[in-house]
N, C-alpha and C positions, 0 to 999 in steps of 0.2 A: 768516315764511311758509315752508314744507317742501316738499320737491319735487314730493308728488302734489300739492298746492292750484294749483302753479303747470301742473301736467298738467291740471290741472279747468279752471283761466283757459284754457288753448290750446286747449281743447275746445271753447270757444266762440268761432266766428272771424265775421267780416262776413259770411258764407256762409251763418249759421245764423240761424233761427227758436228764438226763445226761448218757450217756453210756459209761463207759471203758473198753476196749480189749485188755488184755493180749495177740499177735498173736504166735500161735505157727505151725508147721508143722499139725499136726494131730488132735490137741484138742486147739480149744480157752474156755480163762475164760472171763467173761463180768460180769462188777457189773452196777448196778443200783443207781444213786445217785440225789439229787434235784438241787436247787440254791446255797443251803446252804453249799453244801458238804453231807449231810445225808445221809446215808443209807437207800434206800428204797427194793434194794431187794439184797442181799448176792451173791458173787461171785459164777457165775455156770460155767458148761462145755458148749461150742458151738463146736459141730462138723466139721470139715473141708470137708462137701457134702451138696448134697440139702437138704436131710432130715434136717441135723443141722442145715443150713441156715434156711427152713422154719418156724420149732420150733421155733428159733431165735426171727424170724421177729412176730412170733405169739406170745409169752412172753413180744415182744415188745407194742405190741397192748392191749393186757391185760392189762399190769403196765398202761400204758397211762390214760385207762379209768379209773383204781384202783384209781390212783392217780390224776386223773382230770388233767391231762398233756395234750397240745396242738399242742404243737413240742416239737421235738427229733433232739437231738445232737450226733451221735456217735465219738469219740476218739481212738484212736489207737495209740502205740510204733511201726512204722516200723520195721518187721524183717524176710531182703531179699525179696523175690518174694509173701512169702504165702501169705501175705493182699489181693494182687489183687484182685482175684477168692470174697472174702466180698464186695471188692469195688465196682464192677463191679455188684456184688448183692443187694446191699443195696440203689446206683445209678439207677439202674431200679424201685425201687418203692419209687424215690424220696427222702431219710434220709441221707443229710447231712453228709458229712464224713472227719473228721479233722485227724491233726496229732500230736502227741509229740516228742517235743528232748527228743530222748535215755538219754541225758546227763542230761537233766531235772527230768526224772523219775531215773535215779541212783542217781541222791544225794536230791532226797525227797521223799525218800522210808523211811526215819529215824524220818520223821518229827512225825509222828501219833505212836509209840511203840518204839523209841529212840531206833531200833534195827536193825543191818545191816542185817538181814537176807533175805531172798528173796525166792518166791515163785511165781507163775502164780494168786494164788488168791490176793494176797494182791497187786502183781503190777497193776490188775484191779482196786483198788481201787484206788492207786495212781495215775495213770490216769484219771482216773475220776473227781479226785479233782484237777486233775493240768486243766481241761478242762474248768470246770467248774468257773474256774480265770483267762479264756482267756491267759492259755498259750499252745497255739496249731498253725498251719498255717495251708493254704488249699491246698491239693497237687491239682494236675491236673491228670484228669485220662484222660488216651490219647484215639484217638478216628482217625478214617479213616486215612488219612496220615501223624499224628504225628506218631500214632501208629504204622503204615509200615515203617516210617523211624528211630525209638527209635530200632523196630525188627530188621528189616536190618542192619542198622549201628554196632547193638550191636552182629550182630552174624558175619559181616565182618570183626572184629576188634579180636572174637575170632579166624577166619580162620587167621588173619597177626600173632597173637600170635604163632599158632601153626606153622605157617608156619618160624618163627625166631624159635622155639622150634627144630623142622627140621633142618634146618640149621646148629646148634648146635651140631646135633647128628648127623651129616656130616663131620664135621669139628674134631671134637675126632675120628671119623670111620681112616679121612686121617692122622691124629699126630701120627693113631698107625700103618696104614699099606702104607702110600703114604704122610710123613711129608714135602717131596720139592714138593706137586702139588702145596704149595702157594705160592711159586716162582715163578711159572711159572704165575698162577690164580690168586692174590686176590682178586678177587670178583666172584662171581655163577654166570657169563655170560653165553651165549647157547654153547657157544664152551665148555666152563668150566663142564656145565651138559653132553654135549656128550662125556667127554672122561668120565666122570665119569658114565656114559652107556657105554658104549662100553671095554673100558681100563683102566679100576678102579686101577689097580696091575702094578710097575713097570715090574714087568714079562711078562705081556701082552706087554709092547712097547719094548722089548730085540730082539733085531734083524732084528727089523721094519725100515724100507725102508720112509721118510717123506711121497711121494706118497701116499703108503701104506695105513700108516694110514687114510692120508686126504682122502682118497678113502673111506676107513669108517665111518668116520665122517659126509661126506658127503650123506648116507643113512639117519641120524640120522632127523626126522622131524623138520622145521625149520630152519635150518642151511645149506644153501645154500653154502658157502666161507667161509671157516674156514681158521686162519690166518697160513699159514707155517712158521712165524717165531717162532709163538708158538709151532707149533709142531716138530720142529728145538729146540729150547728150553728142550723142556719136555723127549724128547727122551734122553737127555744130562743130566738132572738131574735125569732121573730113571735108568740109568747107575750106578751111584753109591747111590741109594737110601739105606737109614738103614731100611726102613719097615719092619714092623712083618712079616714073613713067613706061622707062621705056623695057622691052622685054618681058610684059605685061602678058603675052600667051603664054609663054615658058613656064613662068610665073604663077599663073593659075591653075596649071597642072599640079604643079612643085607643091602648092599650098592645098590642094585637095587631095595629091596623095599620102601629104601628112596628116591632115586632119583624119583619112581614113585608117592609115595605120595608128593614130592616137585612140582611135575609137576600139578598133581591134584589138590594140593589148588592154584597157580598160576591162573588155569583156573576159579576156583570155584569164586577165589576174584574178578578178572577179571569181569567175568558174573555180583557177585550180584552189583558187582560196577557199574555199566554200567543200570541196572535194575534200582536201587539207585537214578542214575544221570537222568535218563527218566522222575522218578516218582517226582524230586524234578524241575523238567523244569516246569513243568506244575502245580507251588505254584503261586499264587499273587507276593510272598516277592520275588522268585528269581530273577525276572525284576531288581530288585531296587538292590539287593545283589552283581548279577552280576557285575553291573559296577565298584566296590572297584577294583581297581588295587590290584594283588596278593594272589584277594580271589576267588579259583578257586572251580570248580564245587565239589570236594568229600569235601573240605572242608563246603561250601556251606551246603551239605547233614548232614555231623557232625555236624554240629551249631543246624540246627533246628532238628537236632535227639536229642541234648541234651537242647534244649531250649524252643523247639515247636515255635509257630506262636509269633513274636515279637509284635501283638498284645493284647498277652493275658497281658503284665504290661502295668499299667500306667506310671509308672517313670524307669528309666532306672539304678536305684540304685537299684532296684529289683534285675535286673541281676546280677549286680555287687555284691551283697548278695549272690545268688544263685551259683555264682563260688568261693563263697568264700573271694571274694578280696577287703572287706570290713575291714578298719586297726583298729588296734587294740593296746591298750598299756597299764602300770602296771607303772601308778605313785602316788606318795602318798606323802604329805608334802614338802620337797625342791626334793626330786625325780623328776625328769621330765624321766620316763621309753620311748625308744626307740619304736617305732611306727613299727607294722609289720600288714602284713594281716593276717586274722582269719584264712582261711582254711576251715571254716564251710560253707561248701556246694558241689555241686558237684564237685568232683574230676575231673574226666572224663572232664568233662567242661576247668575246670583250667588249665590242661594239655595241652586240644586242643589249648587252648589261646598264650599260650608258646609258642604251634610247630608254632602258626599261623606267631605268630608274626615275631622271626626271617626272614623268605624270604617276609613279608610285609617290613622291615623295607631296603632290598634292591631293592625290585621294586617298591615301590608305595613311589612317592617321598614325600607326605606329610608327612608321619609317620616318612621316614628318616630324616627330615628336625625338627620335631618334636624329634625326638631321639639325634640328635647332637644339641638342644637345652638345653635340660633336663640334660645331661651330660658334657657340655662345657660353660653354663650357667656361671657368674660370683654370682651369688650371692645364695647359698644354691643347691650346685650342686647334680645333682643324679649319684650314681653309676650304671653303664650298667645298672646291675638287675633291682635294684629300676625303674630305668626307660622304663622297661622290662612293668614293674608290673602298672607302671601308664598307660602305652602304650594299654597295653591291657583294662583297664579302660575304655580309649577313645573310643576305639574300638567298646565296646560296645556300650557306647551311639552315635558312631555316625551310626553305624547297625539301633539297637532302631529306631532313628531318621530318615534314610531315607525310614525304612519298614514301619513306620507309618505315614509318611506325605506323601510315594509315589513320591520319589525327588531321582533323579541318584547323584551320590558320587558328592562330589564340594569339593576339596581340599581349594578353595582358603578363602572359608564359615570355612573352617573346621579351617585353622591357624588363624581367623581372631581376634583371645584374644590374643593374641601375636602381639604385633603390627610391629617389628622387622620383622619377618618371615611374615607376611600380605602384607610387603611392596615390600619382597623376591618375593614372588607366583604376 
């Protein structure tokens, strides 16, 4: 057990009211428990409105005095969104609000009736006792610009999803009625979009003049010069095109109201992106951020949409906790089990790290230099991944490091435990 677990047990003293929240969409259940684990009042309903809330918070205050309680700890299983709307209520009149691992309340729900069964009331209880043994963390409830940038980010990232969702359904529209535009196209450039406005159908280009068409294309918004050798090309390959024929009206609706919804999330991302990058200019940390070679502005936005202010940790193994990339292994007796990371934490986070890293690792020389170390090393080398995985590690703490000391990037600070590569820079 680690020093803060044993901070989290001291937290809970005879003095305090223990609360656990089963959350649900519509109806939360909330038990009432001591120091000890006890029962002091029986799993109820809490409504998911004000009414419920207020009840809530007034049962809260009742039990207190009943039971000569001085503070209050509430507990909660995160699940999805519903919690907030509590959080956000229970944070206005000051009551404390922890969390538990899902994974911790599934496998000691068995502990008290040796029975897997499962319900809303009894997982109230089971949280409560797992609270009350200091096994919870404190989330952070976001507030002014964490909070505009967790929104945005999170709702720009479903516009890029849908907009690859699109895409998609582009792409099957042409295999069935236009399978050589990729020939001519692989990729949804503006010329790519205007024939697919304009001249969706090898039919539409049959007897067209190159002119011709460029003369239509050229109407198309955006697209000033469209290539003739493309459409020298495309006229060539929709000559002997197999495309479906038939259902051809249905068809060119279907393919123009995609093309119009592809246009529209372009602009939509565009915008919140640009909004995003305004609001994240005008942070403390971005001064200090900016200067990382390779770490550009949306990226910049994602970080602290999934991290908030690099001030809120002390130690920078927090973060590295919080994406996950904290290692982990399964050995026992002459076993020495393989070392991997946990994965226990944000996803979204871990991901970003990945994307970050590869084009870090070809423009910002230190990481490169650090990467063909790790992997070329003589003695206990890393494979790319692994040293993907450490990479991003660093990453953090040296983020961490220059948000909190307010010190622009220093590569040369950075390899300087490497004495090899210190001598290199």
């Amino acid at each position: 057990m680690d020093f803060n677990q044993n901070q989290k047990i001291n937290q809970v003293t005879e003095r305090t009211l223990v609360i656990g929240i089963d959350i649900a969409k519509r109806t939360h259940y909330a038990c009432f428990v001591d120091d000890r684990g006890r029962v002091l009042q029986k799993s109820f309903s809490v409504s998911q409105s004000q009414e419920g809330f207020n009840l809530f918070y007034q049962r809260i205050l009742v039990a207190m005095k009943e039971h000569e309680k001085t503070e209050v700890i509430v507990g909660i299983e995160p699940t999805g969104h519903y919690w907030l709307n509590l959080a956000y209520f229970l944070e206005e009149r000051g009551i404390p609000l922890v969390m538990t691992n899902p994974m911790h309340v599934k496998r000691s729900k068995e502990l008290d009736d040796n029975l897997p069964t499962k319900h809303d009331r009894k997982d109230a209880l089971v949280i409560a006792r797992l609270i009350k043994d200091g096994r919870f963390s404190y989330p952070r409830i976001l507030k002014d610009m964490e909070a505009e940038l967790r929104v945005g980010s999170t709702f720009r990232n479903k516009l890029t999803e849908e907009l690859g969702s699109v895409k998609n359904m582009i792409i099957r529209w042409l295999d069935r009625y236009f399978p050589e535009f990729t020939q001519v196209f692989p990729s949804f450039g503006k010329m790519a979009m205007a024939v697919l406005e304009c001249t969706p159908f090898p039919s539409d280009l049959h007897q067209k003049l190159p002119d011709e068409i460029l003369t239509i294309y050229r109407e198309v918004e955006g697209l000033k010069s469209p290539q003739r050798p493309k459409a020298l090309r495309l006229i060539e390959v929709a000559a002997s095109s197999i495309g479906v024929t038939e259902g051809r009206e249905m068809a060119r609706i279907e393919i123009a109201t995609m093309v119009r919804r592809y246009h529209q999330l372009e602009q939509d991302i565009e915008s919140i992106t640009e909004q995003l990058v305004k609001l994240v200019q005008t942070s403390v940390e971005y001064e200090w951020l900016s200067t990382v070679p390779g770490l550009g502005d949306t990226t910049i936005v994602d970080l602290l949409a999934e991290i908030g202010s690099f001030s809120h940790y002390e130690d920078p193994r927090q973060l590295m906790k919080l994406a996950g990339l904290t290692l982990r292994e399964n050995s026992s007796g002459l076993h020495k089990g393989q070392k991997r990371i946990s994965k226990r934490g944000r996803r979204k986070l871990r991901a970003l790290l990945f994307r970050v890293m590869m084009p870090m690792i070809r423009h910002n020389e230190a990481f490169r230099k650090l990467h063909e170390y790790y992997t070329n090393r003589q003695v206990n080398p890393l494979r790319k991944k692994q040293s993907i995985v450490v990479l991003c590690g660093k990453l953090l703490k040296v983020l961490h490091g220059i948000s909190t000391k307010h010190k622009a990037f220093d590569a040369q600070r950075m390899l300087r435990d490497i004495p090899s590569l210190a001598e290199a820079a």
